[in-house]
N, C-alpha and C positions, 0 to 999 in steps of 0.2 A: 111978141115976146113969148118965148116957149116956157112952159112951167114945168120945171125937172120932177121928173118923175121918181117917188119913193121908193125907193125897195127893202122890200121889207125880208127876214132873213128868216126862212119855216127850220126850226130845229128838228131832222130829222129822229124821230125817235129809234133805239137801237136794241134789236131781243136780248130780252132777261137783266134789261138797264132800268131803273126805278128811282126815286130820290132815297138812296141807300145811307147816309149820313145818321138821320134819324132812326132807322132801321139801326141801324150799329148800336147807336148810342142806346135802342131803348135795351136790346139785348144785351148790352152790357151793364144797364143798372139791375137789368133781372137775373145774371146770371151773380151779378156783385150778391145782390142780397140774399141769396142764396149760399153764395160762399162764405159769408158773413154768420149765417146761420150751421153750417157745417162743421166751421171753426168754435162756434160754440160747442158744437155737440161734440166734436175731437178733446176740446180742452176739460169738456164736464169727462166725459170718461176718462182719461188720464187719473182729473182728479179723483175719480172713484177710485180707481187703482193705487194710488198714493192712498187714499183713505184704509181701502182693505189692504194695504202693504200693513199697517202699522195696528190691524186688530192685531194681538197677540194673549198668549195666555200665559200666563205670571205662575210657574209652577216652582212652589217652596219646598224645600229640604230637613229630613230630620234635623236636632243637633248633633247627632251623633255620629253622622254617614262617613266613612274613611274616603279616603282621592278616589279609590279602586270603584269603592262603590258608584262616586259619583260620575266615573267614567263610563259604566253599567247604564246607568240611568241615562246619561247623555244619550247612548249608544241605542235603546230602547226607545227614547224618544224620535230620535233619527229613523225609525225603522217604521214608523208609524206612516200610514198612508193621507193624512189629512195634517201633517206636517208641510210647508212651503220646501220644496228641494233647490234650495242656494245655500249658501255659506253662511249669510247671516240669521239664516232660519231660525238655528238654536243660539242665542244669546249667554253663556252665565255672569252673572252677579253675586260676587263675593260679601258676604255681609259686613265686610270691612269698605269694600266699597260705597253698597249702600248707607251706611252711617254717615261718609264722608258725603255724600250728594246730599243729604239730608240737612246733615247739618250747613251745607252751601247754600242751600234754599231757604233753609229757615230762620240760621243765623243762632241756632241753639244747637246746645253739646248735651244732648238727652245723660252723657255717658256719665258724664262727673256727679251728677244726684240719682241715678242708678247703679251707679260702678261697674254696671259690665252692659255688651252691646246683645240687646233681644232681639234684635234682628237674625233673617237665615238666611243662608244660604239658597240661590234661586238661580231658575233657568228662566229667561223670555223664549216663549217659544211663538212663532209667527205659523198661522193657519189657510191653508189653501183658501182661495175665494170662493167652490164649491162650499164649503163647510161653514159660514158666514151664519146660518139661523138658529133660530135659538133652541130647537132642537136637536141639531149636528152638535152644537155645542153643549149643550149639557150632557152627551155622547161621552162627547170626548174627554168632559172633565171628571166624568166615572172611570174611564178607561184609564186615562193619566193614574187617577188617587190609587189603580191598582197597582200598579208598579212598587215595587218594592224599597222601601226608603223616603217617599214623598212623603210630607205632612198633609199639604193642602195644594188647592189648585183653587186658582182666582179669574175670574174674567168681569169688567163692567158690562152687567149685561143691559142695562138701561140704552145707555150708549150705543152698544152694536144695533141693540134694536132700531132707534132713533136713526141708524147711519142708514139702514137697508130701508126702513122707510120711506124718508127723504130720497134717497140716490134712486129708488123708486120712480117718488112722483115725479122729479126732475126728469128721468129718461122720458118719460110717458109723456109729458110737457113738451117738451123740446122736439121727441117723435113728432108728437100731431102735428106740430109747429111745422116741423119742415117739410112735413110729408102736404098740408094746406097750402105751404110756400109754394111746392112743384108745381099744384093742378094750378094755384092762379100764374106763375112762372110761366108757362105751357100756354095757356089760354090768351096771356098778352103775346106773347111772343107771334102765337097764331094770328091772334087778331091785328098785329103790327104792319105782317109780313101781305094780308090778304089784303090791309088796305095800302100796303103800295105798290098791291102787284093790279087796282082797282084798275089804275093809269093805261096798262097792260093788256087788256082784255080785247082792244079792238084788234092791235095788233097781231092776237093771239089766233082772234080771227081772220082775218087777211089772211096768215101763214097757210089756216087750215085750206084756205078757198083756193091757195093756189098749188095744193095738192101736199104739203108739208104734214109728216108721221106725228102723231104727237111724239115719241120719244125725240123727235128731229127738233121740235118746237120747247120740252122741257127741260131738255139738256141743258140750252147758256140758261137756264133760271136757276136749274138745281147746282150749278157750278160756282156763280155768281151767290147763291145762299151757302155754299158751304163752305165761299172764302168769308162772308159777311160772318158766318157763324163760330170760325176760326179768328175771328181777328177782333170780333167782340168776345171770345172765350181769352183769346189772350189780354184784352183791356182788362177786364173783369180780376184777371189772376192776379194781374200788376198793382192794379186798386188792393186787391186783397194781402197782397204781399205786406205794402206802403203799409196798411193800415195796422196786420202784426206787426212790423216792425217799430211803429211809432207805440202799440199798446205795452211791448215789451220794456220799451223803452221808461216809460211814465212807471211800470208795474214791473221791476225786474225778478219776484217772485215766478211771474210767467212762465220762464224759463222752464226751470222745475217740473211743469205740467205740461210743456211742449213737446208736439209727438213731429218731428219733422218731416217722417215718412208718411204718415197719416196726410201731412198737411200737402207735401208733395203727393200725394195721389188724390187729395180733392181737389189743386190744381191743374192737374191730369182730368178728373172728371168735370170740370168747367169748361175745358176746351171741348171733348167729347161732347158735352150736352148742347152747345153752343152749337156744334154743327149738326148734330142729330136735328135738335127740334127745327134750328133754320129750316133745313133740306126737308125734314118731313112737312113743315106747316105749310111751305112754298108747292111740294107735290100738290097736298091735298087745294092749293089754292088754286092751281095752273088746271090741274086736274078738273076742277069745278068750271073752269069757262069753257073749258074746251069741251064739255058736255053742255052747255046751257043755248039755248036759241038764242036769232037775232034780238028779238023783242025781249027777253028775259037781259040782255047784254045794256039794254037801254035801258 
C-alpha cells in the first residue's frame, strides 16, 4: 500500500513585494493625524482673521460737523495707510441710529427723561492686521484726534491686548504641536516600512550575487512605496474630508472660519507626504541591506 506523498506549495517570494496592508494602513493613520492637526491650525488662523477683521476703532464726531465736513473726514480717513482697504473698512453711524440700537438692547428710551439724544455721530473704522499693538495703536488714535472735526477716538484696548496675546500662544502651541507630530510621523513611517522591507533582505541579496545594479534591485521597491504612499495619502485625505464634513455638520458656525483652498492644498500636501516619506524611508531601508554583510543579514 503506497502512501501518497504531500506536496507542499513554496510561495515564491516576488522583488519589492512585502505584507503591504499594514504598511498602508499604518501610513494612513499617520498621515490622518497629521491632517487632523493641520485642519486645526487652518481653522485657528481663519479664526484669527475673523478676530482682527472686527478690531476697529470707534471714531466720534463733533456736534456741530456739516454733511460737507463729514465727507472730508470720511475721505481723510480712507487715505490713511493703516486703515483695512475694502468697502466695509469705514463704517458710519448715525446718532439716530445708534439710539435706536441702544434702545433695542436695552429696552430703555434714554430720550424721553433727557429730551434730546447725546449721542454722536461716528465712524467704525477697521485696522490692518499690521497695526494690531498697542503701540501702532495709540499711533493711530493721535493721528485720528488730529483731523479736523473729531471729538474723540475710542478703542478697547484691554481686549486687543488679550486677542494678540492669546492668538499668540495658540499659534506657538499648535506650531510645536505639529512640527513634534512630523518628526514622530516620519520616524514611524521609517520604522514601518524597514520592518517590512526585514522579510526582503535575503532576496535583496540573491539579486546582488547574481550580478543585479542596486538601482535594478531598488526600483520595484521604490515603485511599489510610492504607490503604497499614494494610496495611503489618499485614504488619509478621504478620513479627513468625512471627518470636516461630519464636524461641520454638528458645528454649523464652522463654516464661517473655513478656508476651502487652504484645506484643499493640505489635502494636496497629504498625498505628497505620503509618497515622499514612503519612497525615502524604503531607499534608505533597501539601501541599508544592500550595504550590510552576509553575517550582519542574519
Amino acid at each position: 500500500m503506497s502512501i501518497p506523498e504531500k506536496k507542499f506549495k513554496v510561495r515564491k517570494k516576488k522583488l519589492g513585494s512585502y505584507p503591504y496592508v499594514s504598511v498602508v494602513l499604518s501610513i494612513t493613520l499617520a498621515l490622518f493625524v497629521i491632517g487632523v492637526f493641520g485642519a486645526l491650525v487652518i481653522y485657528s488662523k481663519e479664526l484669527e482673521r475673523v478676530v482682527r477683521e472686527n478690531v476697529k476703532v470707534q471714531v466720534y464726531l463733533k456736534s456741530q460737523v456739516s454733511d460737507n465736513q463729514r465727507i472730508q473726514i470720511e475721505k481723510s480717513l480712507a487715505s490713511k495707510s493703516f486703515v483695512a482697504k475694502n468697502k466695509e473698512s469705514i463704517q458710519f453711524i448715525s446718532k439716530e441710529d445708534a439710539a435706536k440700537q441702544f434702545i433695542e438692547e436695552t429696552g430703555e428710551d434714554f430720550k424721553k427723561f433727557l429730551g434730546e439724544n447725546p449721542l454722536r455721530d461716528a465712524y467704525l473704522v477697521r485696522i490692518q492686521e499690521g497695526y494690531h499693538d498697542t503701540e501702532s495703536l495709540k499711533k493711530i488714535k493721535a493721528d485720528i484726534e488730529q483731523i479736523t472735526g473729531i471729538f474723540q477716538v475710542h478703542y478697547i484696548e484691554n481686549v486687543i491686548d488679550s486677542i494678540n496675546k492669546n492668538i499668540t500662544k495658540i499659534g506657538l502651541i499648535l506650531m510645536g504641536l505639529v512640527s513634534l507630530l512630523m518628526i514622530v510621523v516620519v520616524l514611524l513611517i521609517n520604522n514601518t516600512l524597514r520592518l517590512a522591507l526585514f522579510s526582503q533582505r535575503f532576496l535583496i541579496r540573491s539579486m546582488q550575487l547574481v550580478g543585479a545594479r542596486s538601482w535594478f534591485i531598488q526600483q520595484p521597491f521604490l515603485l511599489r512605496a510610492g504607490l503604497h504612499g499614494l494610496l495611503a495619502g489618499m485614504l488619509a485625505s478621504a478620513l479627513l474630508i468625512l471627518l470636516v464634513s461630519f464636524a461641520t455638520r454638528k458645528v454649523e458656525d464652522l463654516v464661517l472660519i473655513q478656508n476651502n483652498n487652504r484645506l484643499l492644498l493640505l489635502l494636496s500636501t497629504l498625498l505628497g507626504l505620503g509618497i515622499l516619506v514612503a519612497v525615502a524611508s524604503t531607499y534608505r531601508a533597501v539601501n541599508k541591506y544592500l550595504k550590510l554583510s552576509l553575517d550582519e543579514l542574519y
